[in-house]
Phi, psi and omega in degrees: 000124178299152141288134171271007184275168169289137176321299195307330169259354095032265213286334190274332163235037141316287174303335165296294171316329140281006177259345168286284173345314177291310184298327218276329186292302167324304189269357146339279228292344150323292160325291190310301167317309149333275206302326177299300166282350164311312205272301156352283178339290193280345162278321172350277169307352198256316196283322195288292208309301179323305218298304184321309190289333177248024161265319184268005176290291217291327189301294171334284164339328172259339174255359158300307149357305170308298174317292166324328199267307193305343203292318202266034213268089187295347181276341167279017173250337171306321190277334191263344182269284194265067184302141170192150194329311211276328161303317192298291163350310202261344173286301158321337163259336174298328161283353182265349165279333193269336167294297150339307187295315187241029159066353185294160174306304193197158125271135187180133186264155194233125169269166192318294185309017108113040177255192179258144175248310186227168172189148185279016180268009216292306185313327170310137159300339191266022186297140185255009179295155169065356192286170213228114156229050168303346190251015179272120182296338177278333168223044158275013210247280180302347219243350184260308167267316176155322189194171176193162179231151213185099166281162183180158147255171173302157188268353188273289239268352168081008208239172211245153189183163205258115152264134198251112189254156196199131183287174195204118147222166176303187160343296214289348204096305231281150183315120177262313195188199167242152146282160171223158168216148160218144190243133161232158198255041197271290193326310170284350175299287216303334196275318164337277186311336162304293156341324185041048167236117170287111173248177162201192204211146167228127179289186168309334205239357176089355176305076168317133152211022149216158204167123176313322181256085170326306172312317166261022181311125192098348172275176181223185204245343188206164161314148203249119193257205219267318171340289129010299186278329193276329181253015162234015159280332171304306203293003210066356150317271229317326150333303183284006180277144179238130188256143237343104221256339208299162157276012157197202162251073195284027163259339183268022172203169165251027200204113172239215178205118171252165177243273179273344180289000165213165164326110174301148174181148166282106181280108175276112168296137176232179153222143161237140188292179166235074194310301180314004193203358187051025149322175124220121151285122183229134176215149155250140204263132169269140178234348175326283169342273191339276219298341192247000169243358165286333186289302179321307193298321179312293189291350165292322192278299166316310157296299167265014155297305185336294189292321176306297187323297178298325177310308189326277185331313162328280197302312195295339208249349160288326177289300205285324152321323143322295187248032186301266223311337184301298182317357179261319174291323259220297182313308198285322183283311198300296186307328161323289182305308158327322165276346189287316182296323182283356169302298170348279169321337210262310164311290202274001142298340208248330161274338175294331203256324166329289170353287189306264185352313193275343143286004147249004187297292206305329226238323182289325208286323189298298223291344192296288183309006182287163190254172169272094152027129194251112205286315184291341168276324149271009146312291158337305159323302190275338157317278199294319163289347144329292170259018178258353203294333185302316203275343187272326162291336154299326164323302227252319181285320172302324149283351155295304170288343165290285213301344155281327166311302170304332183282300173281002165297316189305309212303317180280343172291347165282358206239335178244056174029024169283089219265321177299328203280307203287316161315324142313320194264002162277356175281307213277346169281322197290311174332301194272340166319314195292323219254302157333301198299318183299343194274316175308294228296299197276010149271337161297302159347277180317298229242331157318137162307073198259164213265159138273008166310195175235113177219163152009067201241130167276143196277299222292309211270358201245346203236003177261330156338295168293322203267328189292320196273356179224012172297349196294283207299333205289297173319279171337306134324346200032067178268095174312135165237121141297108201248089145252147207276149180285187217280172172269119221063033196267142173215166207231178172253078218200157150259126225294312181262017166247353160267348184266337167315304204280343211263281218301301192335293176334297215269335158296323163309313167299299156337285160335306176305315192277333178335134186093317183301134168292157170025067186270133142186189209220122188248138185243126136225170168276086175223188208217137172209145176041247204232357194250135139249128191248166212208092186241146183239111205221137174214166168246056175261222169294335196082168174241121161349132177293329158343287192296319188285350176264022151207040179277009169217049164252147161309138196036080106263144170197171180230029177258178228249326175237021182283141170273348193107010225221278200341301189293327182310305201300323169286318157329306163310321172305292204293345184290322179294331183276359178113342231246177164212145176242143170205149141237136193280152183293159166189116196344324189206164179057199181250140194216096160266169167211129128339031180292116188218150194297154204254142174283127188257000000 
């Protein structure tokens, strides 16, 4: 069918038409870019958030740990069946070192009757020997159920802190007293508040009582109710609460404004539980910036995509004036062929979705076979990323802080048609996007759950591993590393990420050693003999003590300062499973691990 309209009006509502184009497109592609950096914003945050939650999961994890070791301590079971001065003493400086080692407020046993017998404040005016804390819920809790966890502040030192409890009984069973362990979180507040992401922790009652922004320690996220209140009167809280106080709400969004108590800005939330204590970590990611210069660049790109289009389209519609009727034949053909394809189509969605089913069949059947997990090695995991989490987010921020920098460069070189300027600083974001992606990619890796079988592993890609997650401190530290790479293709009998477990162990250990040293550094190499490949890790620090070394791969010996005690067992155990062995060997100066492990024919 010919048109019947006049060229000119045509042309009038041509220009109507593009110009309803133009608003509709802007404020799309506004939005959609909104949603788009929103949706960043919010993996940032979901990504910031995890890291947090398992830094304060693995801190908890280690001081759970204590209670447990200690119940079965025969000089604290000595001192609670028969107590006497001189025990109480030597037990009360043995908890005042062992509080030091492992960063606790305080340690200190309770005999049955819930008075103190020994603690490691003993030396203080603030000493808890002989004080009563029978009416305290941990441990009329520990003395019931077995153990108990219990936040509160204190009744001497006034300052809140998580106590962790533990029954002590004889042989026989019977109740002798509690271990107390006590934790407080200012060291995890301050590395959290570096970040500059305001987080916080919530109890089970909704009760902030750890949290970067000291105003809101003690609110609460919802109304508190009379139950509720009458059981945080047990804690020494319950004064200090203020109900519901915070300055916005983060269940009811994943994107808030928070107000004059910290720099207003739009914020993305994210939470993660702490399952074992009904804890939540909730942190916000800031986002405003992002979201308001992603919108701006988007409606600029849109408006003159807009503007090419229409010119095109312009140049297009005289010709197309020309030539309806073919373009009316052309049309009449083309939907014929468009229905033969959705026949088509119809077929082959309908074997796509077969397809789909069967791979998923195929995939519930696969995820069935995994095995269960050695629960002390992934601890162990989350642990070491704890304390590696400081170098890696500096890794990450520093190719974070270019691509903005590059971003907002391309963005003013689009705007001066500087179109090569802008292809350079979009080359130099794919670096670094790339460079970013390697570091996420081998820490997700590292923090996966993995199988223990022994299979084929290249030693060089399991130790590049490692060195990619500590390249930060090492850098930091100003550590030389002498790297020889093993021969090519060389491969061990191993699991990829419990050997890169056992590598990383090393090289923090070490790292740790050199603190202080002049022109510190670490030397790694590879060979290979016969059927056997060693794998030695060598630094030049102090070394380790003859003490230390005839019981250095028993549990809780260490010579750090917070160190548990626990690592070199766990690796050991790791290369042992694999057929393999770790030890240390003498060496003129520092410390010399080796590595044995069987060579993959």
């Amino acid at each position: 069918m010919r048109p019947t309209a006049s060229p000119s009006t045509q042309w009038r509502l041509f220009i109507a038409a593009w110009l309803v184009v133009a608003v509709v497109a802007v404020t799309a592609s506004g939005e959609v870019a909104r949603r788009d950096a929103w949706t960043a914003a919010d993996h940032q945050a979901r990504t910031a958030s995890a890291l947090h939650a398992a830094v304060l999961q693995s801190e908890l994890e280690r001081h759970r740990s204590l209670p447990m070791v200690l119940a079965q301590d025969p000089d604290l079971v000595r001192l609670l069946d028969r107590p006497d001065a001189d025990s109480a003493d030597r037990l009360s400086a043995k908890f005042e070192s062992l509080a030091r080692e492992v960063r606790a407020a305080a340690i200190y046993a309770l005999d049955a009757d819930g008075r103190t017998l020994a603690a490691s404040n003993w030396r203080l005016p603030t000493s808890f020997v002989g004080s009563s804390y029978r009416f305290r819920p941990y441990y009329f809790e520990a003395m019931r159920d077995g153990q108990a966890t219990f936040f509160a502040l204190g009744t001497v030192s006034g300052r809140p802190g998580l106590y962790l409890s533990r029954r002590v009984d004889d042989r026989a069973g019977r109740p002798l007293g509690v271990i107390v362990a006590k934790v407080e979180f200012d060291a995890l507040e301050a590395q959290w508040l570096a970040s500059g992401e305001p987080t916080y922790v919530t109890n089970a009652d909704g009760v902030v009582v750890v949290t970067t922004v000291p105003a809101w320690r003690f609110r609460t996220a919802a109304p508190l109710s009379t139950d509720q209140r009458r059981r945080l009167a047990a804690t020494q809280t319950a004064g200090a609460i203020v109900p519901r106080s915070l300055p916005f709400d983060a269940s009811d969004s994943g994107m808030v404004r928070l107000s004059s108590a910290v720099p207003p800005d739009l914020y993305a939330v994210a939470s993660d539980p702490i399952p074992d204590i009904g804890w939540r970590l909730t942190l916000l990611a800031p986002a405003g910036d992002a979201v308001s210069r992603a919108v701006a660049g988007a409606r600029w790109l849109a408006a003159l995509s807009v503007a090419l289009l229409a010119a095109l389209s312009g140049i297009l519609l005289r010709r197309r004036q020309r030539a309806a009727t073919r373009a009316i034949e052309a049309a009449e053909a083309r939907v014929e062929l468009e229905r033969q394809i959705d026949l088509r189509t119809v077929e082959l969605r309908a074997t796509n979705d077969l397809l789909n089913r069967e791979i998923e069949e195929r995939q519930g059947l696969e995820s069935q076979r995994q095995d269960l997990q050695d629960e002390l090695i992934q601890a162990n995991k989350l642990a070491m990323l704890g304390q590696i989490a400081a170098g890696v987010a500096h890794e990450i921020n520093q190719p974070i802080a270019a691509i903005r920098t590059h971003a907002d460069s391309a963005s003013l070189q689009l705007q001066r048609d500087d179109n090569a300027g802008a292809l350079r600083s979009l080359s130099s974001i794919d670096r670094l996007t790339e460079r970013v992606g390697a570091i996420t990619d081998e820490l997700r890796a590292f923090s996966r759950k993995t199988r223990s079988e022994a299979v084929a592993v290249g030693v060089d890609g399991a130790i590049d591993g490692a060195l990619l997650l500590v390249a930060g401190r090492l850098r930091e530290n100003g550590i030389a590393l002498d790297r020889k790479r093993a021969p090519a293709g060389l491969a061990v009998l191993a699991e990829r990420n419990r050997l890169e477990q056992v590598v990383l162990n090393i090289l923090q250990n070490a790292i740790e050693a050199l603190e202080g040293v002049p022109d510190p550094a670490i030397t790694l190499g590879v060979s290979a003999r016969g059927k056997q490949v060693t794998i030695h890790i060598t630094d030049n620090g102090p070394g380790v003590s003859p003490a230390v070394q005839t019981r250095l791969f028993t549990p809780f010996t260490t010579s750090k300062r917070d160190g548990m005690g626990l690592g070199l067992v766990i690796s050991r155990d790791i290369v042992a499973a694999f057929g393999g062995e770790l030890s240390l060997e003498p060496s003129p100066g520092g410390a010399r691990f080796v590595i044995r492990l069987a060579k993959a024919s």
